[in-house]
MIDOSE-1310 file (N, C-alpha, C; in nm, 2 decimals, decimal comma, always signed):
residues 85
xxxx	+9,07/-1,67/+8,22/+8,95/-1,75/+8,22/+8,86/-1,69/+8,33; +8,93/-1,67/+8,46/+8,86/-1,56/+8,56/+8,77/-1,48/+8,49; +8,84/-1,37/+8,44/+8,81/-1,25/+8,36/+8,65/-1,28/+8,26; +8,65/-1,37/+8,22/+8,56/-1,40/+8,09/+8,39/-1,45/+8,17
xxxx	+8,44/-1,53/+8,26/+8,32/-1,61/+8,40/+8,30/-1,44/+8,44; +8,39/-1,34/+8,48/+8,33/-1,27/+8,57/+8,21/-1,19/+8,48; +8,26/-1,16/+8,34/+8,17/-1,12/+8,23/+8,05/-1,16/+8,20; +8,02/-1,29/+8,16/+7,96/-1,38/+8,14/+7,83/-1,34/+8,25
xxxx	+7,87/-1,38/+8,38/+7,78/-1,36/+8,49/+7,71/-1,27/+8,49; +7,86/-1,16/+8,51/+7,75/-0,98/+8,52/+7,68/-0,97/+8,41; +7,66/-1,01/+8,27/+7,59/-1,00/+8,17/+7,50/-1,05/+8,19; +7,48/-1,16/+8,26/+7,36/-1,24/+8,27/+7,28/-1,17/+8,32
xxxx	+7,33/-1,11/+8,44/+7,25/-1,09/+8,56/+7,21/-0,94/+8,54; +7,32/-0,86/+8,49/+7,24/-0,70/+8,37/+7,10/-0,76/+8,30; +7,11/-0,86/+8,24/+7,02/-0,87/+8,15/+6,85/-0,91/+8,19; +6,92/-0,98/+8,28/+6,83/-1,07/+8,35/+6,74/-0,90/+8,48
xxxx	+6,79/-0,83/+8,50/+6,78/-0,69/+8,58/+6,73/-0,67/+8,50; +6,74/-0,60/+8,38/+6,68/-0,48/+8,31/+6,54/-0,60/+8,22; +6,55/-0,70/+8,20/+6,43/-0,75/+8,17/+6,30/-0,78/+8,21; +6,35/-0,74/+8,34/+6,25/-0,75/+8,50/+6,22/-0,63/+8,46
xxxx	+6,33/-0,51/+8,47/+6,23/-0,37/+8,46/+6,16/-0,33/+8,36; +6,21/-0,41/+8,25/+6,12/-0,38/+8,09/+6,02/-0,44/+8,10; +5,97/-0,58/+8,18/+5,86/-0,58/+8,20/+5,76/-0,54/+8,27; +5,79/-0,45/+8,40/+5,73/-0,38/+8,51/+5,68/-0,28/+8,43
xxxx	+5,73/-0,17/+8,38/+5,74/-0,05/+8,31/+5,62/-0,05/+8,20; +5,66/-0,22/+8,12/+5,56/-0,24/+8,01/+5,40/-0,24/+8,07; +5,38/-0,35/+8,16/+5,31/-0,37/+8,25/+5,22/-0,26/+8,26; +5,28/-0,16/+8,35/+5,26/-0,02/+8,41/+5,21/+0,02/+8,29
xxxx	+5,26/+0,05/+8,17/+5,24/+0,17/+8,09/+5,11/+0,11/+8,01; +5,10/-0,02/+7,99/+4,96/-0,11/+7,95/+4,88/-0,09/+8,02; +4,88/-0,06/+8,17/+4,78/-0,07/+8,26/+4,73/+0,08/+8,24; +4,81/+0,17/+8,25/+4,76/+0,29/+8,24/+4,67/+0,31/+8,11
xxxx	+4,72/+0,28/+7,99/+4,65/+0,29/+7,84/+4,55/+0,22/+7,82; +4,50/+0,06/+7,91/+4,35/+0,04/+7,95/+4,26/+0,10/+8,06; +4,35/+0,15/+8,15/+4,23/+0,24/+8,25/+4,19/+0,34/+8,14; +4,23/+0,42/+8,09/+4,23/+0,55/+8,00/+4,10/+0,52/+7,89
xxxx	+4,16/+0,40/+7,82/+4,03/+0,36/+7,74/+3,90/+0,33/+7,80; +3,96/+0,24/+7,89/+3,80/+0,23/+7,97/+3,75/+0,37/+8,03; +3,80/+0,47/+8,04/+3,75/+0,59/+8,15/+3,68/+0,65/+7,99; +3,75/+0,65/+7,91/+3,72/+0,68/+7,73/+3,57/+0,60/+7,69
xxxx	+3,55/+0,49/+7,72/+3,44/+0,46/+7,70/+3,34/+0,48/+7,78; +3,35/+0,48/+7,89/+3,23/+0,49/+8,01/+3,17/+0,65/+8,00; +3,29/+0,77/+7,95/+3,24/+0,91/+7,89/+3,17/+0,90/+7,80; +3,20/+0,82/+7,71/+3,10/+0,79/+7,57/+2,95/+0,71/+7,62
xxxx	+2,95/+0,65/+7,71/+2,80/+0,59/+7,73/+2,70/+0,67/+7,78; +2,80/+0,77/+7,88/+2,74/+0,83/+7,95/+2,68/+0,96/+7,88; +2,77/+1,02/+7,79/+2,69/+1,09/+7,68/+2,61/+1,09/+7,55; +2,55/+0,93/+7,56/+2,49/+0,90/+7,44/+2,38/+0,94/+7,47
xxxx	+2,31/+0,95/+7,37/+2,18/+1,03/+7,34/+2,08/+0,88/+7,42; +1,97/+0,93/+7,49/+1,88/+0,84/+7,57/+1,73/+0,78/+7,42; +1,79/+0,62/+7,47/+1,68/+0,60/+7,35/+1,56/+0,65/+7,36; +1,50/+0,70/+7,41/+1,38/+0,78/+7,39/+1,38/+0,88/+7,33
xxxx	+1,48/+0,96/+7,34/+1,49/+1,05/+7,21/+1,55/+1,21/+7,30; +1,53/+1,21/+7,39/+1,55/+1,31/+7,47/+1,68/+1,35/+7,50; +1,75/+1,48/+7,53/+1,89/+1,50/+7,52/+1,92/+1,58/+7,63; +2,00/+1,55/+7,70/+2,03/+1,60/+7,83/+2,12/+1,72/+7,82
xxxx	+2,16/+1,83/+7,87/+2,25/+1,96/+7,83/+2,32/+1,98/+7,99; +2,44/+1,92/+8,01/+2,56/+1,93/+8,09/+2,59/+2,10/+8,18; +2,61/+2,15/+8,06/+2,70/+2,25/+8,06/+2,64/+2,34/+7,94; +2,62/+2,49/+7,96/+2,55/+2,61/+7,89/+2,64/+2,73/+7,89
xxxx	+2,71/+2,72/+7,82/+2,85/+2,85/+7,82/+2,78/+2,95/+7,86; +2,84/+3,03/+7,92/+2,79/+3,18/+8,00/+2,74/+3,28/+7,85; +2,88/+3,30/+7,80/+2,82/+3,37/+7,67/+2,72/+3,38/+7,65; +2,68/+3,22/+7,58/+2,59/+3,17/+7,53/+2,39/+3,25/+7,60
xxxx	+2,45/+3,18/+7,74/+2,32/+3,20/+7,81/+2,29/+3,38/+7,81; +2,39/+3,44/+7,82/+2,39/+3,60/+7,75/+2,28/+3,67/+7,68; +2,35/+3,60/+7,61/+2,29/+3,60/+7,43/+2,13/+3,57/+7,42; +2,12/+3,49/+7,51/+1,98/+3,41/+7,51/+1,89/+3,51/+7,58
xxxx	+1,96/+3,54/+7,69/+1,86/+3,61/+7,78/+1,84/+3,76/+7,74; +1,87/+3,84/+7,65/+1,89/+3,99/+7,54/+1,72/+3,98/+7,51; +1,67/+4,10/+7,52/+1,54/+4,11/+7,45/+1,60/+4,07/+7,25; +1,53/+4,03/+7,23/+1,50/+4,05/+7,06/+1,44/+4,14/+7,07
xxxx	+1,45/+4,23/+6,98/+1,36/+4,36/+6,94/+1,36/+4,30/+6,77; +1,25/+4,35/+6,73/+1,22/+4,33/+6,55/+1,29/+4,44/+6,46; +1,34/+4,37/+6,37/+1,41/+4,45/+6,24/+1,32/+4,53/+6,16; +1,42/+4,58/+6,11/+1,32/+4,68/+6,01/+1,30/+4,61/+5,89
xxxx	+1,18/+4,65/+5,83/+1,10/+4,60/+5,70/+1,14/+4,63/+5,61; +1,20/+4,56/+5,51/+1,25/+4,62/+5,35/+1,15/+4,56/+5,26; +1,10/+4,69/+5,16/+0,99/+4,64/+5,10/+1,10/+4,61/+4,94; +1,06/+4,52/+4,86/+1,16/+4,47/+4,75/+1,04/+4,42/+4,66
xxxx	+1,08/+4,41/+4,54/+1,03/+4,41/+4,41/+1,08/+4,26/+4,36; +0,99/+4,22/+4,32/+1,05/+4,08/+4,26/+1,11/+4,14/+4,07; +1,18/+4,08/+4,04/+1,26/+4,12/+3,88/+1,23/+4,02/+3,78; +1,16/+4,04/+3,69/+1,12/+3,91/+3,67/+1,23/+3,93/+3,46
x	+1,32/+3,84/+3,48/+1,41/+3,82/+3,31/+1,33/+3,84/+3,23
């Protein structure tokens, strides 16, 4: 009968333990997945287009700016024939 009470107890009290930490954990890991969305949405406000119409530019890849700053020089002219069926 000893034996069965000492079971009983420790079961209880295992249970009663790890249901505490399944809620802490749960808790924790909920808390973390609403900071995240909220930090997820406050990025999206912050890059929406300004109702006036105007668009703001962050960040200009190096490349890019490269590419931009190259003289254009003009192509050459191909003279073409229209074909008419």
């Amino acid at each position: 009968m000893g034996f069965i009470l000492k079971f009983i107890l420790i079961a209880v009290a295992l249970s009663w333990i790890f249901s505490g930490l399944l809620k802490f954990f749960l808790r924790s890991k909920l808390k973390q997945f609403a900071n995240h969305a909220n930090d997820l949405k406050r990025e999206e406000e912050r890059r929406k287009k300004p109702k006036d119409g105007n668009v703001s530019v962050d960040h200009i890849p190096r490349d890019y700016q490269e590419k931009r700053t190259k003289e254009i020089r003009g192509g050459d002219y191909i003279d073409y024939e229209e074909v008419k069926d």
